[in-house]
C-alpha positions, 0 to 999 in steps of 0.5 A: 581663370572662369571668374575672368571669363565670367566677369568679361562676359558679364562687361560685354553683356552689360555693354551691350544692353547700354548701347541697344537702350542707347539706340533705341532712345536715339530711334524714339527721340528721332521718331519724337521729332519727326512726328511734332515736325509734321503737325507744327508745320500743319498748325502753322498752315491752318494759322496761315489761313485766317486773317484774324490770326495774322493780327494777333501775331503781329501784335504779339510781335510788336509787343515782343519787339518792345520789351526787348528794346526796353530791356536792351535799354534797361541794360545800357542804362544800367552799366557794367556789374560791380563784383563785391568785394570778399567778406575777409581777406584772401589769406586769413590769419590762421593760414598767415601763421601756418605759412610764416611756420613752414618759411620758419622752418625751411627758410626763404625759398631763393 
């Protein structure tokens, strides 16, 4: 009866440790989160500031703009994939024969 004690002790102990090293990431990740929130939102104020910044970013999204035109087009050009086809057939030969034994044996199922 001790080894059952012992062994539900060790469980909930064992338990318990997963579930506090379970919060304490979910507390890490969250402070991760809050902290790079604030200084993205302070990058992007200081970005929003100079004109020569605003330029380029237009024109990385008139770039970005166009490569996914050109590959949205690449792909309506392309058509639907064709599957290959299997290199052998569904049912090779050896399963052939081991199946025409069992129905040999047992005969036609009706």
């Amino acid at each position: 009866m001790s080894n059952l004690v012992l062994a539900l002790q060790i469980t909930l102990f064992g338990m318990f440790l997963i579930f506090v090293a379970m919060v304490l990431l979910w507390a890490l990740l969250a402070l991760m989160v809050f902290i790079l929130a604030r200084v993205q939102t302070s990058k992007t104020e200081e970005i929003e500031g100079t004109d020569e910044n605003s330029e380029e970013e237009q024109m990385r999204q008139q770039a970005v703009a166009v490569a996914v035109s050109a590959a949205l087009h690449q792909r309506t050009i392309a058509g639907p994939g064709r599957f290959p086809l299997p290199p052998t057939a569904f049912v090779s030969a050896w399963q052939a024969v081991l199946r025409s034994h069992i129905l040999n044996k047992r005969g036609v199922a009706r």
